[in-house]
N, CA, C and O atoms as a printed pandas DataFrame, in Angstrom:
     atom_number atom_name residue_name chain_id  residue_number  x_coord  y_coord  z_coord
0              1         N          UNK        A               1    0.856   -1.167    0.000
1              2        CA          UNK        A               1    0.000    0.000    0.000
2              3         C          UNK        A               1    0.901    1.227    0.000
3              4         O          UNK        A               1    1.560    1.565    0.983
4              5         N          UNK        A               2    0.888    1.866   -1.149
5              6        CA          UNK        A               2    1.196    3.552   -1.293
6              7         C          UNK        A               2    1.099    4.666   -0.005
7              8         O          UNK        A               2    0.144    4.596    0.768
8              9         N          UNK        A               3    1.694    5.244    0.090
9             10        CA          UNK        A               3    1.533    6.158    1.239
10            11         C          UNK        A               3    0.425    7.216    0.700
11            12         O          UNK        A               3   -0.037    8.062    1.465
12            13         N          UNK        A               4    0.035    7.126   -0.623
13            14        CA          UNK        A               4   -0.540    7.982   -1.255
14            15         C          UNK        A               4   -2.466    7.280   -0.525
15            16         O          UNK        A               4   -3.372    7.876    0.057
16            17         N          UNK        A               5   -2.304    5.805   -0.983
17            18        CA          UNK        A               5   -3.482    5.719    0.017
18            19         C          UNK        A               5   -3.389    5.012    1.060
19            20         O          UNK        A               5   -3.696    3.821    1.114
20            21         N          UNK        A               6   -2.887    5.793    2.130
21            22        CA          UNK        A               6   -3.290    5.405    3.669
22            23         C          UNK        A               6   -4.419    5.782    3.762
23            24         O          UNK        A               6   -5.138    6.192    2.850
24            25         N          UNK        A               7   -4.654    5.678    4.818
25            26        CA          UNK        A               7   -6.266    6.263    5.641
26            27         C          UNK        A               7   -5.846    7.561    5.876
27            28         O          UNK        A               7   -4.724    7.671    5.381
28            29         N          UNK        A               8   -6.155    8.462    6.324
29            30        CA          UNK        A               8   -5.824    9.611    7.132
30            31         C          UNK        A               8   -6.141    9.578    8.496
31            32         O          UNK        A               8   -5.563   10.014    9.492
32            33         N          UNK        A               9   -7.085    9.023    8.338
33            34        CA          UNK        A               9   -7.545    8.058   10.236
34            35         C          UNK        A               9   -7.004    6.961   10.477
35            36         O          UNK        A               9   -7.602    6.000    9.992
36            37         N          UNK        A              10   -6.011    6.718   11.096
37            38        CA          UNK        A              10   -5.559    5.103   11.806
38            39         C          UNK        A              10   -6.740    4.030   12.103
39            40         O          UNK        A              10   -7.927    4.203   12.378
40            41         N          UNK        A              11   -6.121    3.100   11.975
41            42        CA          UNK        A              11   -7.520    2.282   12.104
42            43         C          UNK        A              11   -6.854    1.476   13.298
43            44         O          UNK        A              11   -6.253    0.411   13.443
44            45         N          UNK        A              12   -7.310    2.628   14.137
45            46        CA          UNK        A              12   -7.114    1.795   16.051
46            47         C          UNK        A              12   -7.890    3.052   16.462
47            48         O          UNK        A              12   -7.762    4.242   16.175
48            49         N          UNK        A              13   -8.972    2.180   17.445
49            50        CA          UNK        A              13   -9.672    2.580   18.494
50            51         C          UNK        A              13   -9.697    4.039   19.433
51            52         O          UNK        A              13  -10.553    4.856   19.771
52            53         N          UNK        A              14   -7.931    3.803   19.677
53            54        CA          UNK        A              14   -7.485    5.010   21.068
54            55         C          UNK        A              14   -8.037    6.480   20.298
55            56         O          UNK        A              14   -7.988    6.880   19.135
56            57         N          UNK        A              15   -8.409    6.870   21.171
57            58        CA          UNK        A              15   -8.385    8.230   20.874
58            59         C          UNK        A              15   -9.603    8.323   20.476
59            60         O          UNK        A              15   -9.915    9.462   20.823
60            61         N          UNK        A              16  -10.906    7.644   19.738
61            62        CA          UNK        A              16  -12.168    8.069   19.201
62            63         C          UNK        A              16  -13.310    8.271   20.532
63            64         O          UNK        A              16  -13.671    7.321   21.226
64            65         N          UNK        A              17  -13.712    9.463   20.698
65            66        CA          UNK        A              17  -14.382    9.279   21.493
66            67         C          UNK        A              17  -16.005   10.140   21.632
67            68         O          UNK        A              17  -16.744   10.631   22.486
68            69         N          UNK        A              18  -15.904    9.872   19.899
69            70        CA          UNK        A              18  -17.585    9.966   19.776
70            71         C          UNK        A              18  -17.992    9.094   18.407
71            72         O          UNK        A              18  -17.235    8.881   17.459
72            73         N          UNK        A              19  -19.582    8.579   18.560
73            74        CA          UNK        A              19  -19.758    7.443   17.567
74            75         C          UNK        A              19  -19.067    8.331   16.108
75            76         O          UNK        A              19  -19.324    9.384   16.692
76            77         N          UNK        A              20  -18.536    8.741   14.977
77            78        CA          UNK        A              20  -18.568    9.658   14.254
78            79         C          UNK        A              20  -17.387    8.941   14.198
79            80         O          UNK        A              20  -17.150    7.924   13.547
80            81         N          UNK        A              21  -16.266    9.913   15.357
81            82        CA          UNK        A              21  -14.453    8.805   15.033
82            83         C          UNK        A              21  -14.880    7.620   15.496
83            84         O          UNK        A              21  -14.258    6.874   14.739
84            85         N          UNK        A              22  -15.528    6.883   16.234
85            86        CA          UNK        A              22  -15.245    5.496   15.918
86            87         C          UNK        A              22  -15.396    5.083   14.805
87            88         O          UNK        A              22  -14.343    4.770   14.251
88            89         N          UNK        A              23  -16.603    4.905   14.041
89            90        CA          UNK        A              23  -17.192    4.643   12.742
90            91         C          UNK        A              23  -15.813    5.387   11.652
91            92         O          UNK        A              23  -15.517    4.918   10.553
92            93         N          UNK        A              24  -15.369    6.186   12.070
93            94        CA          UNK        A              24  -14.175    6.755   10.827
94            95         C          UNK        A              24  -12.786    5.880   11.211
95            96         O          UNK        A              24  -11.753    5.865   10.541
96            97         N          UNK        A              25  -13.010    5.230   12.337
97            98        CA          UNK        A              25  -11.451    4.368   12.577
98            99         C          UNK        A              25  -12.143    3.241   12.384
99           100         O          UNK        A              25  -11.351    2.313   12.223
100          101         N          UNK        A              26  -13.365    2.862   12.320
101          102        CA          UNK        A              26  -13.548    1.456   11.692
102          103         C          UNK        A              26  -13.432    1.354   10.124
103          104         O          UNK        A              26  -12.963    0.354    9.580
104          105         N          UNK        A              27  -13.938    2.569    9.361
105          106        CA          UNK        A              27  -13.677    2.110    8.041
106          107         C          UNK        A              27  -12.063    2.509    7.810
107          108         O          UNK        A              27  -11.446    2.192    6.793
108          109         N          UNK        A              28  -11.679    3.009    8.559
109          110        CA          UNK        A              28   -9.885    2.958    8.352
110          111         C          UNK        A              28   -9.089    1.542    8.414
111          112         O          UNK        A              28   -8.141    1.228    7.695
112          113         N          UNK        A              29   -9.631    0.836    9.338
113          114        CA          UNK        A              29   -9.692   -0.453    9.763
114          115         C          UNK        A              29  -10.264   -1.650    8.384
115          116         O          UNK        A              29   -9.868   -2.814    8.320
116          117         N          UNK        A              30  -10.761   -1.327    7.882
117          118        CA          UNK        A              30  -11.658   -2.014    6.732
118          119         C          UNK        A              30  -10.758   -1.380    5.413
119          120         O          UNK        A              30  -10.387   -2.165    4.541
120          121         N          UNK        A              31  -10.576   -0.575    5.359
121          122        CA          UNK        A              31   -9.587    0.227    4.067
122          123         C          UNK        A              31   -8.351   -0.390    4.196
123          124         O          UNK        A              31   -7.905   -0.906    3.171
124          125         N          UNK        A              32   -7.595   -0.470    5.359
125          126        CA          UNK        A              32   -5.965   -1.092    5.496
126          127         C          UNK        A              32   -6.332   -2.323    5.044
127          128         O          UNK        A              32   -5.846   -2.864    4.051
128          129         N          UNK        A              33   -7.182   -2.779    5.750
129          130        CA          UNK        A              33   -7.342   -4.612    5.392
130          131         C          UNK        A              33   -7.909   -4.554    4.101
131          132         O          UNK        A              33   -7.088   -5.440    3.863
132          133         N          UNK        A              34   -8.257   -4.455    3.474
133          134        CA          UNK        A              34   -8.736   -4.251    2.073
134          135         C          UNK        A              34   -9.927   -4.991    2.007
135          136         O          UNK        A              34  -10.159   -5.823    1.130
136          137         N          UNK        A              35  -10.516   -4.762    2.722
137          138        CA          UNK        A              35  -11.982   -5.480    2.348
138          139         C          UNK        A              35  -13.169   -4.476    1.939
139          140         O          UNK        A              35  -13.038   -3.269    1.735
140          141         N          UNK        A              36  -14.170   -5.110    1.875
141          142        CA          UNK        A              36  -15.443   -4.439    0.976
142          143         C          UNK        A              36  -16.625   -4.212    1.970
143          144         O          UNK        A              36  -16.551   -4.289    3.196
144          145         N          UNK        A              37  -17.221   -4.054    1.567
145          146        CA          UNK        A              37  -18.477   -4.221    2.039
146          147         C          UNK        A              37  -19.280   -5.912    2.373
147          148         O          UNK        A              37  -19.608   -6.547    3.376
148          149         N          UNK        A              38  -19.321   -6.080    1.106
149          150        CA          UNK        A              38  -19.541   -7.540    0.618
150          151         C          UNK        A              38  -18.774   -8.646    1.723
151          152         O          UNK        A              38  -19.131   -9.556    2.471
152          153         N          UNK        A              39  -17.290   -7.851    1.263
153          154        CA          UNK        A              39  -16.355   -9.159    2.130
154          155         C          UNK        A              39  -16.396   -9.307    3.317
155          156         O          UNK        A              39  -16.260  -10.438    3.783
156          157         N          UNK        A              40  -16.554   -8.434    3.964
157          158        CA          UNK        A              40  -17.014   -7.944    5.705
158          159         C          UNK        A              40  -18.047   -9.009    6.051
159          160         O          UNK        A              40  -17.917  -10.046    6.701
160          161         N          UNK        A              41  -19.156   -8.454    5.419
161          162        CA          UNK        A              41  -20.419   -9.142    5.364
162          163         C          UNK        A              41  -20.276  -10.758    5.576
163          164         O          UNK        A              41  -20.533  -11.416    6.584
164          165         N          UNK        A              42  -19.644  -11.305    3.947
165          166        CA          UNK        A              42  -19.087  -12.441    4.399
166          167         C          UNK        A              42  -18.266  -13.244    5.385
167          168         O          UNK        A              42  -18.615  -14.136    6.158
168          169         N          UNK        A              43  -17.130  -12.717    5.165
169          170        CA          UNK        A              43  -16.369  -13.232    6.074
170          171         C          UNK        A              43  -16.874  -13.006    7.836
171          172         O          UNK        A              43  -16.419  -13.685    8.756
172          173         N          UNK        A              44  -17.524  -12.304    7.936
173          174        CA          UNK        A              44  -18.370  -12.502    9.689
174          175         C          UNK        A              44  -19.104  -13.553   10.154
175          176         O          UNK        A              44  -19.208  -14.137   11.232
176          177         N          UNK        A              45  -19.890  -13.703    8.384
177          178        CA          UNK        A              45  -20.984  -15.100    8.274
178          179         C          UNK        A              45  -20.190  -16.290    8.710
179          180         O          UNK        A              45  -20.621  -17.213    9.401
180          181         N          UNK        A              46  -18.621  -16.127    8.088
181          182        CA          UNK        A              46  -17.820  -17.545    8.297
182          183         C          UNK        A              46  -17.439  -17.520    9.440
183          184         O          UNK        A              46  -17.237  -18.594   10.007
184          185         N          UNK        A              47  -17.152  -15.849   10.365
185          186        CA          UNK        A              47  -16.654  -16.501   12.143
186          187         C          UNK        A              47  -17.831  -17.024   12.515
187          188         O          UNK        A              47  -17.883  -17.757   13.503
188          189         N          UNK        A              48  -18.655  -16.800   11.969
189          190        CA          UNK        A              48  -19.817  -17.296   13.244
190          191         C          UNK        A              48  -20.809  -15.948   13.632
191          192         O          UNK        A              48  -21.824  -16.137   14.303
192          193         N          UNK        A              49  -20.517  -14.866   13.260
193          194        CA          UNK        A              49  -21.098  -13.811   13.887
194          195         C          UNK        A              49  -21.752  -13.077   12.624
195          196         O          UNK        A              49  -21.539  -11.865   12.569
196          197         N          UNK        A              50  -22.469  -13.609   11.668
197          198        CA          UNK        A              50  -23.032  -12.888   10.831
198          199         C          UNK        A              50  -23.278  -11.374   10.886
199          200         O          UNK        A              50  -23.643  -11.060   12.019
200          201         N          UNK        A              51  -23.223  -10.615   10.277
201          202        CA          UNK        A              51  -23.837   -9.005    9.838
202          203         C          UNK        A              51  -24.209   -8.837    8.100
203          204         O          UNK        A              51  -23.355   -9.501    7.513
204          205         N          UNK        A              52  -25.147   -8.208    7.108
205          206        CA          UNK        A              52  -25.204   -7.799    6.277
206          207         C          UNK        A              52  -24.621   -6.575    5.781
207          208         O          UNK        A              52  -24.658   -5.476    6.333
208          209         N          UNK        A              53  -24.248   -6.784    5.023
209          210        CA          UNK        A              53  -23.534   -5.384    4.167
210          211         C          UNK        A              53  -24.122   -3.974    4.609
211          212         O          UNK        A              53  -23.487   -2.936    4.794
212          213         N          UNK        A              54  -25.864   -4.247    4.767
213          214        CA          UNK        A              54  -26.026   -2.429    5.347
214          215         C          UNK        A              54  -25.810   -2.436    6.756
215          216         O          UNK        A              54  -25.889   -1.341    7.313
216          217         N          UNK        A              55  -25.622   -3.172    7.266
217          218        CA          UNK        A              55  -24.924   -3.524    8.589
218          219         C          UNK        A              55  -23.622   -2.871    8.625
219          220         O          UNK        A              55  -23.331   -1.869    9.278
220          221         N          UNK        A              56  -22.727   -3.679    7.704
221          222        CA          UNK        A              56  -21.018   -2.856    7.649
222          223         C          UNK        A              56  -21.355   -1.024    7.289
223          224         O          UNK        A              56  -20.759   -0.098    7.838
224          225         N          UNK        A              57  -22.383   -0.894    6.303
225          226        CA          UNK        A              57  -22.319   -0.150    5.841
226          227         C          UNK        A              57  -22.612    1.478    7.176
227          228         O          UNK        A              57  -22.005    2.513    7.449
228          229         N          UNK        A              58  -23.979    0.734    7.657
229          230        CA          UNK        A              58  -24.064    1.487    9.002
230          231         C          UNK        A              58  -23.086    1.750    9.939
231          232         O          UNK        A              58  -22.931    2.917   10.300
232          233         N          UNK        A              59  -22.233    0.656   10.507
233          234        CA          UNK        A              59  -21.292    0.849   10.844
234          235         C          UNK        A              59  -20.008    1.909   10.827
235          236         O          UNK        A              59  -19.396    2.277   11.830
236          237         N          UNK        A              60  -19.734    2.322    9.423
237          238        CA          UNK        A              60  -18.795    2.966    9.018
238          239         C          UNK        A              60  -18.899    4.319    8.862
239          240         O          UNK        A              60  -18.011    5.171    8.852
240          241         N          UNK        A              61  -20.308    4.441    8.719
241          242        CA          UNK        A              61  -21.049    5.620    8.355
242          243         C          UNK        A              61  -21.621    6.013    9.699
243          244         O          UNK        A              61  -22.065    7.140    9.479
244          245         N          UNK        A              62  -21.864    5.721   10.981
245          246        CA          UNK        A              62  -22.038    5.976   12.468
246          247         C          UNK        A              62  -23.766    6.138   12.074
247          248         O          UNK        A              62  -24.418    7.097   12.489
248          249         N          UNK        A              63  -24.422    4.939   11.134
249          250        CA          UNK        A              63  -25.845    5.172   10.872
250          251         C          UNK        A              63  -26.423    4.315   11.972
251          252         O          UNK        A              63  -26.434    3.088   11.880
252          253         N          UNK        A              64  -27.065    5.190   13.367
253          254        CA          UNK        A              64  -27.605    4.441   14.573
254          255         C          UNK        A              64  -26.738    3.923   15.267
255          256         O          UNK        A              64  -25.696    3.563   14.719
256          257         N          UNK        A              65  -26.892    3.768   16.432
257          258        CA          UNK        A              65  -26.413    2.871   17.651
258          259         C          UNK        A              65  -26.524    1.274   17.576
259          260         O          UNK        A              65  -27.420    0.466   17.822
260          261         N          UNK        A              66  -25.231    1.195   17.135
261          262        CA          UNK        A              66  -25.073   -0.410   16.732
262          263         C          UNK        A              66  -24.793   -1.564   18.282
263          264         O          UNK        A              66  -24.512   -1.168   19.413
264          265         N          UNK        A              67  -24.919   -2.536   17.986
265          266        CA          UNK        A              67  -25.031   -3.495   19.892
266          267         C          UNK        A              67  -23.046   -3.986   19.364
267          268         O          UNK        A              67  -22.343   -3.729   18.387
268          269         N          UNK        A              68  -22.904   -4.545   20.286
269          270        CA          UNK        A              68  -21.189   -4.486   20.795
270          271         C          UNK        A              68  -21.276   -6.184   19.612
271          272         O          UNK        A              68  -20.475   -6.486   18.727
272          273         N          UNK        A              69  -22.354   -6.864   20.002
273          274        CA          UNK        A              69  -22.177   -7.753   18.712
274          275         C          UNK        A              69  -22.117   -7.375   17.381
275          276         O          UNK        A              69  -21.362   -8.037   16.668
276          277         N          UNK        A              70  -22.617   -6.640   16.979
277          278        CA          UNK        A              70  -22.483   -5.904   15.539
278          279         C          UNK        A              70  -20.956   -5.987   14.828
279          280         O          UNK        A              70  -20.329   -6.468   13.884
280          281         N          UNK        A              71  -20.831   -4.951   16.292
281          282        CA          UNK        A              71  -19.204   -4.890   16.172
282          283         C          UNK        A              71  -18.217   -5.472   16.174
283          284         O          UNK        A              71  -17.191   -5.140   15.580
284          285         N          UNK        A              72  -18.391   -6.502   16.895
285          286        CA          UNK        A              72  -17.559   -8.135   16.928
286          287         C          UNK        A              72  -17.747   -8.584   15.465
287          288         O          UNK        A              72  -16.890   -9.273   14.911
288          289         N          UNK        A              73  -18.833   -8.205   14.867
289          290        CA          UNK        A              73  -19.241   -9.502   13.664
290          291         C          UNK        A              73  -18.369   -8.714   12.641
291          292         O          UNK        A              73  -17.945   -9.320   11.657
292          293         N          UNK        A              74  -18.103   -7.512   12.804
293          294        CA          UNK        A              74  -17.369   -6.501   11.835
294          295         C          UNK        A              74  -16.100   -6.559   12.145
295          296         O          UNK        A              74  -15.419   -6.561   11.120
296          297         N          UNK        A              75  -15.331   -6.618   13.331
297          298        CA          UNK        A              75  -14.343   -7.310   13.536
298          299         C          UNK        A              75  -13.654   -8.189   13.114
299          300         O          UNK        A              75  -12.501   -8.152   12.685
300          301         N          UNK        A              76  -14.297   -8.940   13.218
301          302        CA          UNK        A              76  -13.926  -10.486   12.657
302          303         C          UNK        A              76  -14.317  -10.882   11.105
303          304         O          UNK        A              76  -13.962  -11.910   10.528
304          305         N          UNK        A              77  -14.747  -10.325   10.821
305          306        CA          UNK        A              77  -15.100   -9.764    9.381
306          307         C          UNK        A              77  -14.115   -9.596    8.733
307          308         O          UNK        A              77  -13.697  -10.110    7.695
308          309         N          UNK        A              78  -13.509   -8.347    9.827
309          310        CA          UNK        A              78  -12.368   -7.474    8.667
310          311         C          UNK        A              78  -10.736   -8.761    8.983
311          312         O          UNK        A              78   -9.684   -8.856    8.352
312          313         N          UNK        A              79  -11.255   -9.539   10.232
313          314        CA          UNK        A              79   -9.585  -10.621   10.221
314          315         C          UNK        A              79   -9.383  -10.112   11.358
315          316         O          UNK        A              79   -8.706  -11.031   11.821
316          317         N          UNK        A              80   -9.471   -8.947   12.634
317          318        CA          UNK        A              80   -9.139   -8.321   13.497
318          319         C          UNK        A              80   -9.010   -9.995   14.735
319          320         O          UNK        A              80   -9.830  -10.851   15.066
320          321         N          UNK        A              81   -7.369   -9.724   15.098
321          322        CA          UNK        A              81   -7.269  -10.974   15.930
322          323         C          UNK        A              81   -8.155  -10.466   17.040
323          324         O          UNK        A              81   -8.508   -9.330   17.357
324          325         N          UNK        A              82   -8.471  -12.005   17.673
325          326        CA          UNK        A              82   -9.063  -11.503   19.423
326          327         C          UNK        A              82   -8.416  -10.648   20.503
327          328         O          UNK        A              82   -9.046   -9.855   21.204
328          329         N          UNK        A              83   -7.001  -10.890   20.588
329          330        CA          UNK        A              83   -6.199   -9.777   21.170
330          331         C          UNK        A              83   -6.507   -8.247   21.077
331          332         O          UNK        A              83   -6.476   -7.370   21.940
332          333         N          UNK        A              84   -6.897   -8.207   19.389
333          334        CA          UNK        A              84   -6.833   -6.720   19.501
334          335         C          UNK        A              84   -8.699   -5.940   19.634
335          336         O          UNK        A              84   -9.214   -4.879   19.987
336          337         N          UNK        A              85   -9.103   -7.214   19.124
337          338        CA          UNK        A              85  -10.527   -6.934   19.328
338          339         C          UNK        A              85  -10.976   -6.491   20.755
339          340         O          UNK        A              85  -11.868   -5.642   20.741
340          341         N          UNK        A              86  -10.606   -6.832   21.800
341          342        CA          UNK        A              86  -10.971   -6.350   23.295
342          343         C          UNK        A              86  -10.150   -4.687   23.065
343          344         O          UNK        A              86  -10.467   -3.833   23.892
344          345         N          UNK        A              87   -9.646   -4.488   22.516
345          346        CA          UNK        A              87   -9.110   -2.953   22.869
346          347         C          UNK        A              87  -10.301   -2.351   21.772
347          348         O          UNK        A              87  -10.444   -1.157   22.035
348          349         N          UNK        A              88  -11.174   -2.746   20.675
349          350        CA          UNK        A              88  -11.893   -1.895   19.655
350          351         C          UNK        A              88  -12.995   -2.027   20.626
351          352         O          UNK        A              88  -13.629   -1.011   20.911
352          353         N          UNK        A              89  -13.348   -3.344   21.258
353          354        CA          UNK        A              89  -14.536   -3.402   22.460
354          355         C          UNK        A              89  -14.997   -2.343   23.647
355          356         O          UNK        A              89  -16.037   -1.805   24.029
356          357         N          UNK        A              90  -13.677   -2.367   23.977
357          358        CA          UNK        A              90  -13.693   -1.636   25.051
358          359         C          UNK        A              90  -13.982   -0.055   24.335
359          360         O          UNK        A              90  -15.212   -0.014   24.387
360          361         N          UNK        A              91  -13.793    0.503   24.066
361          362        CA          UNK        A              91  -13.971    1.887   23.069
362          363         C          UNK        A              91  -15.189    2.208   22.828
363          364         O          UNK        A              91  -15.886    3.209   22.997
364          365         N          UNK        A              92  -15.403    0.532   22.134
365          366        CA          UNK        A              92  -17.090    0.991   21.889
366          367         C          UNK        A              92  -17.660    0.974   23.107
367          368         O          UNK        A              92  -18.341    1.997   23.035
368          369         N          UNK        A              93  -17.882    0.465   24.321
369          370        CA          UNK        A              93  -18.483    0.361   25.122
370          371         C          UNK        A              93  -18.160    1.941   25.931
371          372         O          UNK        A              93  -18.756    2.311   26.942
372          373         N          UNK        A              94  -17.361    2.526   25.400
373          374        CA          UNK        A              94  -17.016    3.606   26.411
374          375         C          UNK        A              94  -18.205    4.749   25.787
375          376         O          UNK        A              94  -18.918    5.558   26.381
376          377         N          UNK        A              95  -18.031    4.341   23.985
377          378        CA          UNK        A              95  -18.630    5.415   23.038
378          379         C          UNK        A              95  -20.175    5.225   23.371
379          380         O          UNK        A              95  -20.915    6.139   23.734
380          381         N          UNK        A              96  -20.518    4.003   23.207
381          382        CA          UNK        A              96  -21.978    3.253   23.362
382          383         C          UNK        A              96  -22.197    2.734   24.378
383          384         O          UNK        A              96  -21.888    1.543   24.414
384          385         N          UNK        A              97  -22.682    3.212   25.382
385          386        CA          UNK        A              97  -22.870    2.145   26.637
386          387         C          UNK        A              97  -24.283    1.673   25.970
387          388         O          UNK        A              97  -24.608    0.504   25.765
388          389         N          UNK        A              98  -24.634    2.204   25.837
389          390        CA          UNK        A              98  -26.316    1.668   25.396
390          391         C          UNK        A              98  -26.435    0.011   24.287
391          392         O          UNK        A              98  -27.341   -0.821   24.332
392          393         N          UNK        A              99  -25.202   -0.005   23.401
393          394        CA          UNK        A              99  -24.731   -0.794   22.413
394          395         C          UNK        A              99  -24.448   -2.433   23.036
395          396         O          UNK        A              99  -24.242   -3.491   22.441
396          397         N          UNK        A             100  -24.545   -2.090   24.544
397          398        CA          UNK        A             100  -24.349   -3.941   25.170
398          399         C          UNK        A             100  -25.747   -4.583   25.477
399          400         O          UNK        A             100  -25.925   -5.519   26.257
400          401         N          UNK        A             101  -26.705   -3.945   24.752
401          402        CA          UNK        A             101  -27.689   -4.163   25.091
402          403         C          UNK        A             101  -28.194   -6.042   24.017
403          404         O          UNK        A             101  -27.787   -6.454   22.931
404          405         N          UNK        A             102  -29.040   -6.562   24.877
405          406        CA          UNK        A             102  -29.100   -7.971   24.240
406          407         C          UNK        A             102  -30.394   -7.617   23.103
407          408         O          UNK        A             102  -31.289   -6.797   23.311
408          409         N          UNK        A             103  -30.267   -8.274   22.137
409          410        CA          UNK        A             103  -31.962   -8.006   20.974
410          411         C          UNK        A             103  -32.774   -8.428   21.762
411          412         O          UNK        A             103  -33.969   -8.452   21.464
């Protein structure tokens, strides 16, 4: 990857601390890893934690208050090991307390 396209937002957690930068360090997060929309989508279906594409799409775009599973399924989506996933967790839960809520 070109320095020409990095993100301009890092795609780590620290520092976001309204839904708006999170959602802008998650699709930073999704841009480094090179995935899609589509692929997100998929590849979540294969951890186990399904989401749909307007799912990722919400996500990235800070469309509504997403639940902390959402975010796992987008996680693991994008390949994000478990190690680092408890530090994007914790963030969201700081951004969203409302987001640990069960369906």
């Amino acid at each position: 990857m070109s320095a020409a396209s990095l993100p301009a937002i890092l795609p780590d957690p620290t520092g976001a601390a309204t839904p708006v930068e999170f959602a802008e360090r998650l699709r930073a997060l999704m841009t480094t890893r090179r995935r899609s929309l589509d692929s997100v989508a998929k590849r979540s279906k294969d951890a186990g934690t399904p989401i749909s594409r307007a799912t990722v799409h919400n996500l990235i775009t800070a469309g509504g208050t997403p639940r902390q599973e959402t975010v796992l399924g987008f996680l693991r989506g994008c390949g994000v090991p478990p190690r680092e996933q408890i530090r994007w967790l914790i963030t969201f839960n700081e951004i969203h307390p409302d987001g640990r809520r069960r369906p």
